[in-house]
C-alpha positions as CSV (number, residue, x, y, z in Angstrom):
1,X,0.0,0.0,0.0
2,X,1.7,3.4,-1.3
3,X,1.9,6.0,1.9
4,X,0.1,9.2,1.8
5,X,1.9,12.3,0.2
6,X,2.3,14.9,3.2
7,X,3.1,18.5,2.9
8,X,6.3,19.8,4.0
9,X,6.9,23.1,6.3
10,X,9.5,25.5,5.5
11,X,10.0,29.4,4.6
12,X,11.7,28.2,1.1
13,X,9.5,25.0,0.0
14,X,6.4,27.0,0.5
15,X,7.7,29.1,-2.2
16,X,7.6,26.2,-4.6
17,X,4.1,25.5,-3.1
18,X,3.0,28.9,-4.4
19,X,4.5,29.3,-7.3
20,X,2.5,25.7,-8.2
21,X,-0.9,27.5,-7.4
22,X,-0.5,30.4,-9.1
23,X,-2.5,31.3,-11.9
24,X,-0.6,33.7,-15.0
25,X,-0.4,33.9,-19.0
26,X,2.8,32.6,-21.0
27,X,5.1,34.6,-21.5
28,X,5.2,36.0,-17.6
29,X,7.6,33.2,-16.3
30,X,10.5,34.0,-16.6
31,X,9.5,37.7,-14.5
32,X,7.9,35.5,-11.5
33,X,10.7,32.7,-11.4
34,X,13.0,35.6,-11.3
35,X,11.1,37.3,-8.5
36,X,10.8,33.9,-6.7
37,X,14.2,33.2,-6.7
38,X,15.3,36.7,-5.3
39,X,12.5,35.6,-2.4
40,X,14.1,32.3,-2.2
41,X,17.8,33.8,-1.2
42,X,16.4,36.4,1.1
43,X,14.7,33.6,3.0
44,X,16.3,32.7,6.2
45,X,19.0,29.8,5.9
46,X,16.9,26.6,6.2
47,X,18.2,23.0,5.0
48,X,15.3,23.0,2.4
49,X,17.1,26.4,0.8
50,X,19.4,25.3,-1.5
51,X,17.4,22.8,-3.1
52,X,14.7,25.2,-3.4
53,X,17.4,27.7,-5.4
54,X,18.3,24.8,-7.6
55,X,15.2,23.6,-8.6
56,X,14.2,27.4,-9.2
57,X,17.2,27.8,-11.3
58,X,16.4,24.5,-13.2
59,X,12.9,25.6,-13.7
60,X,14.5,29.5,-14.9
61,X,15.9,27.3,-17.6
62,X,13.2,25.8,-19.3
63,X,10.7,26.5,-21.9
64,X,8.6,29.2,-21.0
65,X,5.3,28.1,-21.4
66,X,2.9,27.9,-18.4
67,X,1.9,24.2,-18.9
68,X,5.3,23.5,-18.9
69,X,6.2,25.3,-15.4
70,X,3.1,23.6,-13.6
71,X,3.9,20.4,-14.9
72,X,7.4,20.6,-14.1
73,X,6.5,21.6,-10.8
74,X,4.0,18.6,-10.4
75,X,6.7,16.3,-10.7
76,X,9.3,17.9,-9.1
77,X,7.6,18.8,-5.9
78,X,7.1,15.0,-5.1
79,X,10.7,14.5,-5.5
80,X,11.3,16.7,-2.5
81,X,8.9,15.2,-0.5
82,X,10.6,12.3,-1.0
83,X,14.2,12.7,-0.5
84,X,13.6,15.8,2.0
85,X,16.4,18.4,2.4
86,X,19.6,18.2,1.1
87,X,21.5,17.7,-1.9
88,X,19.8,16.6,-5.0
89,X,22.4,15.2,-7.0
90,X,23.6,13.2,-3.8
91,X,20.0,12.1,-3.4
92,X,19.3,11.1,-6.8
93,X,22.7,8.9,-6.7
94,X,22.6,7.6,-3.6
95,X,18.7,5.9,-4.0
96,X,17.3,3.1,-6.1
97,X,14.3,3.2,-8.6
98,X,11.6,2.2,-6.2
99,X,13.1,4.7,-3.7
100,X,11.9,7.6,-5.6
101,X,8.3,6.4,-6.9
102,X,6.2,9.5,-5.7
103,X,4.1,9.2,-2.7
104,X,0.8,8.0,-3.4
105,X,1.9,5.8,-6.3
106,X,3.3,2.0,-7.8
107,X,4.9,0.9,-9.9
108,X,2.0,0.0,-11.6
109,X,1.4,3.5,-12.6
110,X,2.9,5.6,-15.1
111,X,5.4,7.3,-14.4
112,X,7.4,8.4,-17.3
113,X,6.6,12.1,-17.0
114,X,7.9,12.4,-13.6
115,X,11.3,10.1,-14.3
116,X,12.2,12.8,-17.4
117,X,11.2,15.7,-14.8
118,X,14.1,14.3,-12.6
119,X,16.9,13.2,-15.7
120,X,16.1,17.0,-16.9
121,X,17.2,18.1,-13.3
122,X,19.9,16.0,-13.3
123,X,21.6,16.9,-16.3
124,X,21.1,20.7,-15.2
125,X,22.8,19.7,-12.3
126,X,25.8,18.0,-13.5
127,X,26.0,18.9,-16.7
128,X,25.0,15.9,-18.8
129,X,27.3,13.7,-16.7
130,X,26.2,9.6,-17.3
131,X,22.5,9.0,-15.3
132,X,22.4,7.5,-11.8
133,X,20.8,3.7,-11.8
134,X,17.8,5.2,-10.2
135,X,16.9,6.8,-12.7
136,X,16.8,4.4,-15.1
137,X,12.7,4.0,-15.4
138,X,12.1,2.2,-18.6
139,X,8.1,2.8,-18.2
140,X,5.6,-0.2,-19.6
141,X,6.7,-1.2,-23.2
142,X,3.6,-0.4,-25.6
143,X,3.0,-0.6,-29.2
144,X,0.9,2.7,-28.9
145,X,0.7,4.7,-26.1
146,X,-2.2,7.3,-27.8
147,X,-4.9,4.3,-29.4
148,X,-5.9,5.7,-32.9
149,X,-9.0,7.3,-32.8
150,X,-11.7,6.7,-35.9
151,X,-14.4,8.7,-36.7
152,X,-16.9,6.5,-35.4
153,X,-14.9,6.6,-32.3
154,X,-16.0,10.3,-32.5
155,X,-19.8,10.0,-33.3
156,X,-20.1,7.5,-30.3
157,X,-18.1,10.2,-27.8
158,X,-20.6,13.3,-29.2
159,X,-23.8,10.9,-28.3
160,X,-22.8,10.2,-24.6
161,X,-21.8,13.7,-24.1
162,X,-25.6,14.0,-25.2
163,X,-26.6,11.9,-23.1
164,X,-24.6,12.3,-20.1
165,X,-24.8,16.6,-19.9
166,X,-28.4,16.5,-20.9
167,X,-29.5,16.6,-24.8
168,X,-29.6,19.4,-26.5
169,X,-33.1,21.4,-27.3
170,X,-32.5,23.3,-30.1
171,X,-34.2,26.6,-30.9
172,X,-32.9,30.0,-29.3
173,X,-31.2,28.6,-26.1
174,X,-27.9,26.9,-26.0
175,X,-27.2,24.0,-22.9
176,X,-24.0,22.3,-21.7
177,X,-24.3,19.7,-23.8
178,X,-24.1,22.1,-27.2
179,X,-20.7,24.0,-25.4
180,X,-19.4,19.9,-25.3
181,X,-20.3,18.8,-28.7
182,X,-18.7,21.9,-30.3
183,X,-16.1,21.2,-28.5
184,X,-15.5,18.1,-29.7
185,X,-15.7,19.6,-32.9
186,X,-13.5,21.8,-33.1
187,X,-11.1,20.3,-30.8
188,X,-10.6,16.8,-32.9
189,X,-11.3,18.5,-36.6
190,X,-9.3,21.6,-35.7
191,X,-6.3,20.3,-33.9
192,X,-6.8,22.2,-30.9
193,X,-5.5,22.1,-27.4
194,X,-7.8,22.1,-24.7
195,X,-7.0,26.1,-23.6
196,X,-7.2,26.9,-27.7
197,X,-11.0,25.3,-28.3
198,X,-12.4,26.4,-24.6
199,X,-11.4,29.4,-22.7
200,X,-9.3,31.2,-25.3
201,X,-11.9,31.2,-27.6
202,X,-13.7,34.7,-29.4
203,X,-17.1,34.2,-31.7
204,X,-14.8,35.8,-34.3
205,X,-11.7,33.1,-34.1
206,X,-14.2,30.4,-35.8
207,X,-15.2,30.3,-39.6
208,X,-17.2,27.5,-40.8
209,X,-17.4,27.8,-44.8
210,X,-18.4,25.2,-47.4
211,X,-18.0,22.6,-44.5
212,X,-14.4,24.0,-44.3
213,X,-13.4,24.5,-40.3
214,X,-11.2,26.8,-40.2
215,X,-9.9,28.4,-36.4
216,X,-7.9,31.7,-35.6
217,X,-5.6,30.9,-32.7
218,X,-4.6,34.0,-31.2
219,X,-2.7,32.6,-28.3
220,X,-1.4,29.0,-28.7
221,X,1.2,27.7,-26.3
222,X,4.0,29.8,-25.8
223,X,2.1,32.8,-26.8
224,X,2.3,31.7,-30.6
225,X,-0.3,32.3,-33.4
226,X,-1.9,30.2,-36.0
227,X,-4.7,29.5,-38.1
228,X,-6.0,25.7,-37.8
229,X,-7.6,24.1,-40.9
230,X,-10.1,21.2,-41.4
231,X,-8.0,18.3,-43.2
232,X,-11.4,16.9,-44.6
233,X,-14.8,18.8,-45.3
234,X,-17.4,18.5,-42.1
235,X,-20.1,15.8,-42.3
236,X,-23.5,17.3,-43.6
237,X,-24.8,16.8,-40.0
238,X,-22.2,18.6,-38.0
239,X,-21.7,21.4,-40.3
240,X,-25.8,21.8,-40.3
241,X,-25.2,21.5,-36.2
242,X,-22.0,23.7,-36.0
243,X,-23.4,26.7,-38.6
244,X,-26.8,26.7,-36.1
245,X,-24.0,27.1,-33.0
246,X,-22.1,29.7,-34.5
247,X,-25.0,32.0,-36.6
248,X,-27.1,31.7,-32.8
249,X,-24.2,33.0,-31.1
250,X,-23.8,36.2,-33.5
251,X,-27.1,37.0,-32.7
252,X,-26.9,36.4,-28.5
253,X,-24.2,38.9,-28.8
254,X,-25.2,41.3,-31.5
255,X,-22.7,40.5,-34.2
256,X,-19.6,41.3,-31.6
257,X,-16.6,38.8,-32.9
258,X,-14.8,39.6,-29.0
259,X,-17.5,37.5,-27.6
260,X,-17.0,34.6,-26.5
261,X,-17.3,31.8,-28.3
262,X,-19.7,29.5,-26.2
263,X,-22.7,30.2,-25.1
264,X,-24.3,27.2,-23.0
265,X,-21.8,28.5,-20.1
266,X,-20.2,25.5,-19.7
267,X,-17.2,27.5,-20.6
268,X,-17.8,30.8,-19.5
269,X,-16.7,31.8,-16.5
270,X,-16.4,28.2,-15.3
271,X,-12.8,27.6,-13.3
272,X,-14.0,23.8,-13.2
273,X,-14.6,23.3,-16.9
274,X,-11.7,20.6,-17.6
275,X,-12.6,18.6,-14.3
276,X,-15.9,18.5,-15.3
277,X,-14.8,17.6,-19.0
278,X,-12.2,15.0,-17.9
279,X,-15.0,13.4,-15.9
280,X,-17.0,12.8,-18.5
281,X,-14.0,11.1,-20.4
282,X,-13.7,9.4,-17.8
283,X,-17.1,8.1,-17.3
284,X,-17.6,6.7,-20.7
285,X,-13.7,5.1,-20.8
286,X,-12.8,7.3,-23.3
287,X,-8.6,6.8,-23.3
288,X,-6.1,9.8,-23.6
289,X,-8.1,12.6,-22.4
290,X,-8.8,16.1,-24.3
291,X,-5.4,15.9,-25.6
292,X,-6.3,12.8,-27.6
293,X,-9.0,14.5,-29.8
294,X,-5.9,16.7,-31.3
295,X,-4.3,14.1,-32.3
296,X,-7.1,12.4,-34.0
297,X,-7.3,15.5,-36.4
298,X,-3.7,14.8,-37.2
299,X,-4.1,11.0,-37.9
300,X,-7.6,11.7,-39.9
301,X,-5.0,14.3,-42.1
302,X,-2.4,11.9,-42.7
303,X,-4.6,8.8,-43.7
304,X,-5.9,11.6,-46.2
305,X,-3.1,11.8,-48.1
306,X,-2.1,15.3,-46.1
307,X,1.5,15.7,-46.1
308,X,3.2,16.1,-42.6
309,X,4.9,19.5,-43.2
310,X,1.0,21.1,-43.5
311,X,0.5,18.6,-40.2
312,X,2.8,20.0,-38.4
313,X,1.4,23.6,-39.0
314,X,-1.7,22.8,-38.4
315,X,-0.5,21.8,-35.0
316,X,1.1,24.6,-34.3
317,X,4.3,22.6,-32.7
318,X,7.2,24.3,-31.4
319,X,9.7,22.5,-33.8
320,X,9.3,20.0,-36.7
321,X,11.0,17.0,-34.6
322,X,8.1,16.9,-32.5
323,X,5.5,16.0,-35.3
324,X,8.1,13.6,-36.8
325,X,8.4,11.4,-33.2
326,X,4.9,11.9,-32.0
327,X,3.9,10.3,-35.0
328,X,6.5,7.3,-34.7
329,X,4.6,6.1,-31.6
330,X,1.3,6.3,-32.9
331,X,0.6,5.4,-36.6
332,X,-0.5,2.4,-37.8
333,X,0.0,0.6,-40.9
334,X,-1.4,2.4,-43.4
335,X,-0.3,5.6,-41.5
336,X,3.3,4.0,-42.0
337,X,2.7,3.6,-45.7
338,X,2.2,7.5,-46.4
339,X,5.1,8.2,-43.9
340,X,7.8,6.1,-45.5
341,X,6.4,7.0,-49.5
342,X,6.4,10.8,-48.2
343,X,9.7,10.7,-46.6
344,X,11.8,8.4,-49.6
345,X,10.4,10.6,-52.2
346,X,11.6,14.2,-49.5
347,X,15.2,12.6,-49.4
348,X,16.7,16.4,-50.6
349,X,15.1,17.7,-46.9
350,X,17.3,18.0,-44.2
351,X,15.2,16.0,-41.2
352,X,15.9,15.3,-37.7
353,X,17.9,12.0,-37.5
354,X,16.9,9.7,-34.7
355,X,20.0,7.9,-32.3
356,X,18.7,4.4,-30.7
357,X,18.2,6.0,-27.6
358,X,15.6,8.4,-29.5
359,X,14.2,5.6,-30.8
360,X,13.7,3.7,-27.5
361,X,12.1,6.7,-25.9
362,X,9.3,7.3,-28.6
363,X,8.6,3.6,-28.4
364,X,8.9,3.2,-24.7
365,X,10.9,-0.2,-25.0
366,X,15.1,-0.1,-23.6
367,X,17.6,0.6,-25.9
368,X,18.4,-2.8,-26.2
369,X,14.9,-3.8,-27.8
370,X,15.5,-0.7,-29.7
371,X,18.7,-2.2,-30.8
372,X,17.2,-5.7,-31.8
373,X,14.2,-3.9,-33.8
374,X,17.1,-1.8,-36.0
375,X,18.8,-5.5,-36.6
376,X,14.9,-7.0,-37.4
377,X,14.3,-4.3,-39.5
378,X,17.5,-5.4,-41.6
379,X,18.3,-1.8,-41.7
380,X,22.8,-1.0,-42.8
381,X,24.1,1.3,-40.3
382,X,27.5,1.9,-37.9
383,X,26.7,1.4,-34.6
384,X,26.7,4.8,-33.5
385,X,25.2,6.3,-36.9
386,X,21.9,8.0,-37.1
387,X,18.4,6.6,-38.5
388,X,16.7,8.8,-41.3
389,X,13.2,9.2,-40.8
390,X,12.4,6.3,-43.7
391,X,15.1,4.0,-41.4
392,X,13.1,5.0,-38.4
393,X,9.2,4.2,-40.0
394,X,11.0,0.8,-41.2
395,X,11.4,-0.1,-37.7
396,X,7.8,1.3,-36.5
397,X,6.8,-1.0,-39.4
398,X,8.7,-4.1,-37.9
399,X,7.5,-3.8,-34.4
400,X,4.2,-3.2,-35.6
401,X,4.1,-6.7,-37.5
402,X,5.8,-8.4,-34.3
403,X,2.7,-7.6,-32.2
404,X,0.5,-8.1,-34.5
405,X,2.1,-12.0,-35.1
406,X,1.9,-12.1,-31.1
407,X,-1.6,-11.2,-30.8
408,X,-2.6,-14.0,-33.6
409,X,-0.7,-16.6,-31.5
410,X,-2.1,-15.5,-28.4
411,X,-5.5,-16.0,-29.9
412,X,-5.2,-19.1,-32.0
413,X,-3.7,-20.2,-28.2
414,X,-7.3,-19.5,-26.6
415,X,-9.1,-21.0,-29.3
């Protein structure tokens, strides 16, 4: 039975305690870690100090998105807890794996998030010297951690929202259950985050022509702009559903494209919005959370013959490796086809290269399996060398086949 997580006293850790709860727009960061730390070397000396000024320091460092800094703090506060005052790096070599599972959790759990929170300390720390053993969390080997969503997958999601908010009436009055099913809309055809398709939505940011979604981000993470684009047109239904939504709503507000967006006020001024969203997913089983309607949009583009540079602008990602590995961990066969076709006949591009270790991470296997899937995959290369990104969806192809030829013997096993 994992203990209970218990909240630590002191001057300097309850400035990590309220930095977590604090509530600001990207962009600000770097001015309130800055402030923080000045607050954490006026503090009196305390034994929980200088791991305080180090993890501030680390977190200084970092990307300078708000997500980011709250999930970094997430992870990183539970390491404290843990280990208690003193020196991290000291801490981190001295203890095993199991020693630093987070309060409250197992094994059993998933705890890949937190172990790259700790490795990203780490090699602030010590400047990329070699990792400790402890933390050398391989996480649950899977063929897909995000399961490909289908459209029907989608159709069945918008009728238990229906039926689980209340179904919608229609006429001049919008409910919960209309704010949910345009969100799930535009969320999954749009390729929006859960911020970009709720809260930081205006009536004029949303354009629904010819069946044509098409979404004006104004503020995307990290502050950045885009325009989001439908990969396919809109069924007849949801575009019939989604113009009502939208020509409604310019009347409620008398044609004023700074309105907000929604107007069944599930969204609107709600603080508890996303709990009351990821309870629903929850309720009906629906695997990966908000984040996984995004990605559906992305996998409905690519089996469409849409090439992965527009994918990855339609995303809005920070660089073009993330699109490129996201998608090595999630695509399935026919998904594999496009990738490798696209990416033999792009061989004048310059793309990121993947190393083993790369490899190992996106699949969530150890770099020796990694290792034995390069060999499978019959693929020529020195042992240190690079894979292309047609070397690397070779390999996705490989594993893929290996699991499938494991699942048949598992069945024909049962029959």
């Amino acid at each position: 039975m994992p203990k209970a997580r218990t909240r630590q006293t002191d001057p300097s850790l309850d400035l990590l305690y309220e930095l977590r709860t604090r509530s600001y727009q990207n962009g600000a960061n770097q001015a309130l870690l800055a402030r923080t730390q000045l607050q954490a070397k006026d503090c009196i000396e305390t034994p929980w100090r200088p791991s305080v000024i180090d993890i501030l320091a680390w977190l200084a460092s970092l990307d300078d998105a708000s997500t980011t800094l709250h999930n970094k703090l997430d992870q990183v506060i539970p390491f404290l807890e843990i280990v208690g005052p003193g020196c991290l790096r000291n801490a981190m070599e001295s203890q095993t794996t199991e020693d630093l599972i987070p309060l409250g959790k197992t094994l059993d759990d998933n705890l890949t998030s937190y172990f790259a929170a700790l490795k990203s300390l780490w090699a602030y720390l010590t400047e990329e010297a070699p990792e400790p053993i402890s933390l050398g969390y391989k996480g649950h080997e899977k063929l897909m951690p995000h399961p490909i969503m289908t459209p029907q997958d989608l159709d069945t999601l918008i009728d238990q929202a229906a039926d689980y908010f209340g179904r919608p009436v229609g006429g001049s009055e919008f409910t919960e259950a209309d704010d949910v099913i345009v969100f799930l809309l535009l969320a999954s055809h749009g390729r929006l985050r859960y911020a970009e398709a709720s809260n930081n939505l205006c009536l004029g940011h949303v354009w629904l022509v010819d069946r044509t979604l098409t979404v004006i981000v104004e503020r995307g993470k990290g502050g950045k702009p885009r325009q989001a684009t439908s990969s396919l047109l809109f069924p007849y239904w949801a575009a019939k559903y989604l113009g009502w939504y939208i020509d409604l709503r310019w009347e409620q507000t008398g044609r004023n494209p700074h309105a907000h967006f929604y107007g069944g006020g599930l969204f609107t001024g709600n603080t508890n919005a996303y709990h009351r969203l990821y309870g629903f997913l929850k309720a009906v089983e629906f695997v990966g959370g908000p984040h996984e309607l995004r990605r559906f949009g992305g996998n409905l583009g690519r089996v469409h013959g849409e090439s992965l540079l527009d994918c990855i602008n339609h995303f809005g990602q920070t660089t073009s490796a993330t699109a490129p590995r996201a998608y090595l961990s999630s695509l399935c066969l026919v998904q594999w086809q496009r990738l490798y076709t696209w990416s033999d006949t792009q061989s004048h591009i310059i793309y990121p290269s993947f190393s083993t270790q790369e490899l190992a991470v996106s699949q969530g296997v150890s770099r020796e399996h990694a290792r034995r899937l390069v060999h499978a995959s019959g693929i020529e290369r020195l042992p240190r060398q690079k894979m292309n990104l047609s070397d690397a969806a070779q390999v996705l192809k490989t594993r893929i086949q290996a699991v499938q030829r494991r699942e048949r013997l598992n069945v024909s096993r049962t029959v």
